[in-house]
C-alpha positions, -999 to +999 in steps of 0.1 A: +131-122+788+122-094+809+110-098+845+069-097+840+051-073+868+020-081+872+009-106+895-010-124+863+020-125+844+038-135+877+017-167+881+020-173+840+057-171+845+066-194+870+039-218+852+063-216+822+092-227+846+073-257+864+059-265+827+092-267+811+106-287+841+080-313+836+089-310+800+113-341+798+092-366+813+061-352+799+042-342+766+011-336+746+014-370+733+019-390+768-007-367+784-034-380+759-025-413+767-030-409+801-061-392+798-076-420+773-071-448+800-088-429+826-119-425+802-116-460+782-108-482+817-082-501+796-048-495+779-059-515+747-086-495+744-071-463+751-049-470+723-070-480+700-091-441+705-059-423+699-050-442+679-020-458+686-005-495+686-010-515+716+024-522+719+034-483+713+007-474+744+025-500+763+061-487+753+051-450+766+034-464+794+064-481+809+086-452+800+067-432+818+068-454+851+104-461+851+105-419+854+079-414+878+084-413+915+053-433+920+031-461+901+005-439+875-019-474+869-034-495+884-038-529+863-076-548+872-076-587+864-110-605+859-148-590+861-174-586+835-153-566+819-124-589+816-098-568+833-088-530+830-062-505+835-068-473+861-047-440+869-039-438+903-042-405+923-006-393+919-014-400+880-044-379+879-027-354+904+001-352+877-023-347+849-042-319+863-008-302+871+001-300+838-031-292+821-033-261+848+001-254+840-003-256+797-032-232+807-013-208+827+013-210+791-015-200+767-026-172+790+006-155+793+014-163+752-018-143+747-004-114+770+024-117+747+013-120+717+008-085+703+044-079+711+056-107+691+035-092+662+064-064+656+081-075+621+105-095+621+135-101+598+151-136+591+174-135+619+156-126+644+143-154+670+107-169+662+083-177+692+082-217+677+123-213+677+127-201+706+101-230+721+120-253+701+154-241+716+141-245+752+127-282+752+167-289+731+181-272+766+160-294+788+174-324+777+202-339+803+228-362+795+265-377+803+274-371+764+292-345+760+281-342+725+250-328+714+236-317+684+205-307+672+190-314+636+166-323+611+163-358+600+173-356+558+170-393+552+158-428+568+168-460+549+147-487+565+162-521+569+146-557+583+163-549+620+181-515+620+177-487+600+202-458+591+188-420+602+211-392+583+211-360+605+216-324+594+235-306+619+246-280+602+246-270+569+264-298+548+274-318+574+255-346+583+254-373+611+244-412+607+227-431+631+215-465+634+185-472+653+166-507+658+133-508+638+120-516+671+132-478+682+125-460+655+087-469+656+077-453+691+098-424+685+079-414+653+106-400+632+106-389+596+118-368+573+119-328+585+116-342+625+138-321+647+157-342+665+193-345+693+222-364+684+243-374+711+274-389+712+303-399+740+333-385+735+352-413+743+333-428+713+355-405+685+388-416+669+410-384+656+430-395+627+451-371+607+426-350+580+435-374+551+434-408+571+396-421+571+386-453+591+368-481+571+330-490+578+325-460+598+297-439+587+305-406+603+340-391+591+342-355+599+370-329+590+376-305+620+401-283+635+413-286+671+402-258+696+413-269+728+433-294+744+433-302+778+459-329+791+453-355+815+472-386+830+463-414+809+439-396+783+440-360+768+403-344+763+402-322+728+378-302+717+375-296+678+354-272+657+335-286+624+316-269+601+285-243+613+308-233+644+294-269+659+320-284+682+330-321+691+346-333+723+372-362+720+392-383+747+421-396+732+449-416+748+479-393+755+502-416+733+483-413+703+481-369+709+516-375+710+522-396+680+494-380+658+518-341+674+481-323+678+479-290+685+455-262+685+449-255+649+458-283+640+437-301+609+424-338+618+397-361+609+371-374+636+350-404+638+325-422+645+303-453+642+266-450+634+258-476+668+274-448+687+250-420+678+216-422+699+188-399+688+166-381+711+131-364+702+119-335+720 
């Protein structure tokens, strides 16, 4: 995006920046929250206005305050009342930051918008895509492997449950995910969500050898490999120009003769996979 000139669009821009960094910590849904226990005086009754489960309010809550720098409630015991739940001033500080800042985001989308009204054909990049494509980015982790996708399937059981992800067309990714997690995270069928996997989590067999009780078995081609002292790292192409990164013992490269080009099979248990919403 081109650099904006006026000192409107100026202020709008580096709103988007701040915005976007409080992005992963942040959201609509945690902001509403927030705002209910300052008006209702109590997290139970905060989520009940939303509305919300207790323990889900409680669940956001404490995710929340094991990312923040400093405590956002304040918990009251006894009274009239019974008790009650406060924000603190760093809480409400943080609030109004990013209510100023979604503000300063409309303002310069509604600069915008009549230039985002030229037709557009398929390919080009939407305005919700490209949103969608910047909270993906913001999203930091040690797994080297990260793919983005639309939830096709859930199958439900009585303590896990088994998430099938679309990366790419016709290749899908398993994932199992405690009931417990799958509740606050709120994902169905169509929800955009991130895959992420370790790399030293994938086993590379040869293209016709598959593992037993492993969900994920993917056919790929080796890209890269980059050798090492004990362990060789490997990076292989799958379908939809996606790419997975491997680290394989240097014994079994060696046995297994890979090379760039060369044909194998990766995988990967479900329990391996975690699932990220953005």
């Amino acid at each position: 995006m081109g650099k904006i000139k006026s000192s409107h669009h100026t202020a709008a821009g580096h709103g988007n920046i701040a915005r976007s960094q409080l992005a992963p910590f942040l959201s609509d849904h945690r902001i509403k929250l927030l705002d209910a226990i300052h008006q209702h005086g109590s997290l139970s009754a905060a989520a009940r206005a939303l509305p919300m489960s207790y323990k889900a309010a409680w669940d956001a809550l404490d995710a929340m305050n094991n990312l923040a720098d400093q405590p956002l409630v304040v918990k009251h015991s006894g009274g009239k009342q019974g008790g009650g739940t406060s924000l603190t001033r760093y809480a409400l500080r943080l609030v109004a930051l990013y209510k100023a800042l979604d503000q300063e985001y409309q303002q310069a989308y509604q600069q915008l918008e009549p230039k985002l009204h030229a037709p557009l054909s398929e390919d080009d990049l939407h305005v919700a895509q490209y949103r969608q494509l910047l909270r993906r980015m913001s999203v930091r982790s040690s797994a080297r492997n990260q793919l983005a996708g639309t939830v096709v399937a859930i199958s439900l059981g009585a303590v896990n449950s088994l998430v099938k992800v679309e990366v790419s067309e016709g290749v899908i990714i398993v994932a199992m995910i405690s009931c417990e997690s799958l509740s606050p995270l709120s994902i169905a069928v169509g929800s955009q969500v991130l895959c992420l996997i370790k790399a030293s989590h994938m086993m590379v067999q040869p293209p016709n050898q598959h593992q037993l009780f492993t969900n994920n078995q993917l056919l790929a081609k080796v890209a890269r490999i980059t050798k090492g002292a004990v362990c060789d790292d490997i990076s292989m192409t799958i379908a939809g120009q996606k790419t997975l990164a491997a680290v394989v013992p240097c014994e079994t490269v060696a046995s297994l003769a890979l090379a760039e080009s060369s044909q194998v099979t990766v995988s990967f248990s479900a329990s391996s996979v975690i699932v990220c919403c953005y």
